[in-house]
Residue frames as a rotation matrix with the C-alpha (Angstrom) as fourth column:
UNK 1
-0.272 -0.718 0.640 15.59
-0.707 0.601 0.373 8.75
-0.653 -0.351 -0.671 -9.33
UNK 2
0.396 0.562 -0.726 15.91
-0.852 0.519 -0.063 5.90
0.342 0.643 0.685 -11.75
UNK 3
0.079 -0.137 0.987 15.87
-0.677 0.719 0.154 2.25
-0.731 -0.681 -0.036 -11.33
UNK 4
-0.493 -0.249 -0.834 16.61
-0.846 0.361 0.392 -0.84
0.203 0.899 -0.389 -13.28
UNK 5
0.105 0.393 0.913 13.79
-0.743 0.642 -0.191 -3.33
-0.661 -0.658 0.359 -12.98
UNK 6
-0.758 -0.221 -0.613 14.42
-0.556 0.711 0.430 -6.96
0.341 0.667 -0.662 -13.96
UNK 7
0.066 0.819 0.570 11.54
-0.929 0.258 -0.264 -8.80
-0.363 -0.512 0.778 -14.10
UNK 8
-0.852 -0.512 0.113 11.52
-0.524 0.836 -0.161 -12.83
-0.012 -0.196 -0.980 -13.61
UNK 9
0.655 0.719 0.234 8.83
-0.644 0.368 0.671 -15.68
0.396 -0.590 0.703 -13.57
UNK 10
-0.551 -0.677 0.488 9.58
-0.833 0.483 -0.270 -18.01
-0.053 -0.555 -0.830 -10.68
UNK 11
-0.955 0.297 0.009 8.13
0.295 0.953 -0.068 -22.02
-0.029 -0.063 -0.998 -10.01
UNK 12
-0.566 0.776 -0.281 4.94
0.507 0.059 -0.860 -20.48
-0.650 -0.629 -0.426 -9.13
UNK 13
-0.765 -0.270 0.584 5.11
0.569 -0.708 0.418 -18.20
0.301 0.652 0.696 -12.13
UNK 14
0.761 0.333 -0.557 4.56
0.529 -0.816 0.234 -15.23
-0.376 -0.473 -0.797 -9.89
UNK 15
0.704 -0.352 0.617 6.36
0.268 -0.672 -0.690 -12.32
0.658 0.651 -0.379 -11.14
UNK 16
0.520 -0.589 -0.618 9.56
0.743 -0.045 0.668 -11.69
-0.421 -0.807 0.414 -9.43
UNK 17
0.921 -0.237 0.308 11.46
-0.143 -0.944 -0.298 -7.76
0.362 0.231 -0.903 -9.43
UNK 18
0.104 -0.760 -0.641 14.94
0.921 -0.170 0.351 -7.14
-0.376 -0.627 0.682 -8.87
UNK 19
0.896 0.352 -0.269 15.78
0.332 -0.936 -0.119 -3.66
-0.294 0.017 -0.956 -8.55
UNK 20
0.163 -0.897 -0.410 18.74
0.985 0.120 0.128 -1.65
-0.065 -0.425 0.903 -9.15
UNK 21
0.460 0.229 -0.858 19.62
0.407 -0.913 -0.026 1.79
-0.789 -0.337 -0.513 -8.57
UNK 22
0.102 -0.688 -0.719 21.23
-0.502 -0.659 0.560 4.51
-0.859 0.304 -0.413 -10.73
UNK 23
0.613 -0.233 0.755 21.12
0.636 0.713 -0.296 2.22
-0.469 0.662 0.585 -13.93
UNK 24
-0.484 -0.714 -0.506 24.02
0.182 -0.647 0.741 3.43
-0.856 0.266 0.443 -16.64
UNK 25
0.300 0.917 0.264 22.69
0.525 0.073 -0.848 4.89
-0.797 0.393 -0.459 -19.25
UNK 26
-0.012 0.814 -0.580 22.17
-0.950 0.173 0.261 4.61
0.313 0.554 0.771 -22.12
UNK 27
0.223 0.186 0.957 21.03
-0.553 0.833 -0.033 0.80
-0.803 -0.522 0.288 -21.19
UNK 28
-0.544 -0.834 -0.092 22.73
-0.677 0.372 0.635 -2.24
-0.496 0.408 -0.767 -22.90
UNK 29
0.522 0.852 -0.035 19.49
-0.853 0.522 0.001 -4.38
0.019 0.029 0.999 -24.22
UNK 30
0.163 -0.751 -0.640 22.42
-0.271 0.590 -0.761 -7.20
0.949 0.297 -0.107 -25.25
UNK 31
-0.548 -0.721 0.423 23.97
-0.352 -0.260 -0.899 -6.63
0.759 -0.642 -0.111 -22.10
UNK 32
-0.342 0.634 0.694 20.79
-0.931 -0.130 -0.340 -6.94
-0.126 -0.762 0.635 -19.78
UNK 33
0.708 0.607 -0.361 19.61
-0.621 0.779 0.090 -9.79
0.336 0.160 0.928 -21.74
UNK 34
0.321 -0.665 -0.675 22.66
-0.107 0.682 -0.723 -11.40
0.941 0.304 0.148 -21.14
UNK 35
-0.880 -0.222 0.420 22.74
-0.397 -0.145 -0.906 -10.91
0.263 -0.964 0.039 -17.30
UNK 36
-0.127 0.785 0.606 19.36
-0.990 -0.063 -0.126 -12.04
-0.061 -0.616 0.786 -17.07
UNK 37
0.705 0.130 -0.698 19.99
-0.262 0.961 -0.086 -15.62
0.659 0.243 0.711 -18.48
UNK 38
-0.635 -0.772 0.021 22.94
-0.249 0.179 -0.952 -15.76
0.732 -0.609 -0.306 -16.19
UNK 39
-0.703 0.123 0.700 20.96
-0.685 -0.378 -0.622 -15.18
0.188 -0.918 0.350 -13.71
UNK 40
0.477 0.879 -0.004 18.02
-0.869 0.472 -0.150 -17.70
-0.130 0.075 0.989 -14.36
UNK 41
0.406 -0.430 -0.806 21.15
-0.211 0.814 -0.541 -20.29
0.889 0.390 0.240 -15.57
UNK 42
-0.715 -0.696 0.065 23.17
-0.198 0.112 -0.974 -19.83
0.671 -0.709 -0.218 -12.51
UNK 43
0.397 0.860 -0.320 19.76
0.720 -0.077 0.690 -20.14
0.569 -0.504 -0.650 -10.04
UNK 44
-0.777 -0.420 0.468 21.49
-0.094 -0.658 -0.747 -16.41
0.622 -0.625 0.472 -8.33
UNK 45
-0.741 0.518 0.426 18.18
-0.649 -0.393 -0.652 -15.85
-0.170 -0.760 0.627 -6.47
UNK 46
-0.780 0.569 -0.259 15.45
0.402 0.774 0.489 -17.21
0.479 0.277 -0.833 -5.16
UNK 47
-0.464 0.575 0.674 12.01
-0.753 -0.656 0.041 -16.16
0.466 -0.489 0.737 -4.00
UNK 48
-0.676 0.257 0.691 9.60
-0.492 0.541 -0.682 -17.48
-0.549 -0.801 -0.239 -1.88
UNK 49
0.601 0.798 -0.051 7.49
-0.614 0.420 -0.668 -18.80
-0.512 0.433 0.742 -4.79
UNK 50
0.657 -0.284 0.699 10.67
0.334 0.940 0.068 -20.75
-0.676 0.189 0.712 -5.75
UNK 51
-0.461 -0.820 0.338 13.72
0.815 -0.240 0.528 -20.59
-0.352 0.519 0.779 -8.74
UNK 52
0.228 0.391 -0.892 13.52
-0.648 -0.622 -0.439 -17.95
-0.727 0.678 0.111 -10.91
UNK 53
-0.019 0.056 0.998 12.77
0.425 0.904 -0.042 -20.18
-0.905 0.424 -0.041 -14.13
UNK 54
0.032 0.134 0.990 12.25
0.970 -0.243 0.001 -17.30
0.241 0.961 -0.138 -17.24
UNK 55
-0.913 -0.367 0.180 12.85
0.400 -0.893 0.207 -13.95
0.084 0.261 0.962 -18.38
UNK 56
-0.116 0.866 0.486 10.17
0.925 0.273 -0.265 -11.40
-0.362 0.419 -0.833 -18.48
UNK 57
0.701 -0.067 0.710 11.03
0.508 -0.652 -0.563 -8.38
0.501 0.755 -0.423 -19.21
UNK 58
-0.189 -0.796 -0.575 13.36
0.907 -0.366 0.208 -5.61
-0.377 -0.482 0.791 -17.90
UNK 59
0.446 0.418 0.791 12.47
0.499 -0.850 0.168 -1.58
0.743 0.319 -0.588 -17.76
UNK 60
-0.546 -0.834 0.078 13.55
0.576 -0.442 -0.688 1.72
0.608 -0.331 0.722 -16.55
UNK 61
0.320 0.916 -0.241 11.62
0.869 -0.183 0.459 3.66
0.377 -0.356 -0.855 -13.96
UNK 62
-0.298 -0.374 0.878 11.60
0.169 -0.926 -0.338 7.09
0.940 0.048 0.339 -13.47
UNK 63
-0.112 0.310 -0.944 10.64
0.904 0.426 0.033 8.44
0.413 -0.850 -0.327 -9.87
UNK 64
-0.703 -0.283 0.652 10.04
0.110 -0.950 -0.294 12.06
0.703 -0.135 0.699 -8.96
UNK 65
0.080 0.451 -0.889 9.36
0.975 -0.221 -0.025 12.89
-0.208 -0.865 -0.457 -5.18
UNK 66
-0.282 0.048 0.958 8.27
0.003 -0.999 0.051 16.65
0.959 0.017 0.281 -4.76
UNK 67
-0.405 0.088 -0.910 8.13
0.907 0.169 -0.387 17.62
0.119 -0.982 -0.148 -0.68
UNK 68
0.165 0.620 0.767 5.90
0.570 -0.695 0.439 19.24
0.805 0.364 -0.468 0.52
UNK 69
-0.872 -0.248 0.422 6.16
-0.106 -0.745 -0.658 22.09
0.478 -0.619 0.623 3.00
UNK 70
0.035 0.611 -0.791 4.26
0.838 0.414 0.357 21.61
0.545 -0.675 -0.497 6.36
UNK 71
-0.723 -0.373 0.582 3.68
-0.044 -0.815 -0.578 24.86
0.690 -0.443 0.573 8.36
């Protein structure tokens, strides 16, 4: 499973994650940057350390669960 992670500092500059699932892909770099200033211009979210106040970065994460068999 991948994920899109935007990462944020907030007031506290504590590192703040939004996630999203299923990112399209290939990823827009243009595109992302430009959603993340929205997002820091518009205050969308807030955390408990306060606004989100600055970009910091923004990556893709891969996940691979393997279950195991219990007998």
């Amino acid at each position: 499973m991948k994920v899109l992670e935007l990462k944020f500092r907030n007031t506290d500059d504590k590192i703040v994650t939004l996630s999203l699932d299923a990112p399209i892909e290939p990823v827009d770099p243009a595109l992302i940057n430009n959603v993340m200033d929205t997002i820091v211009t518009e205050n969308a979210f807030i955390s408990s350390g306060g606004d989100l106040v600055k970009k910091e970065s923004a990556r893709i994460v891969e996940r691979q669960v393997t279950d195991i068999t219990l007998g």
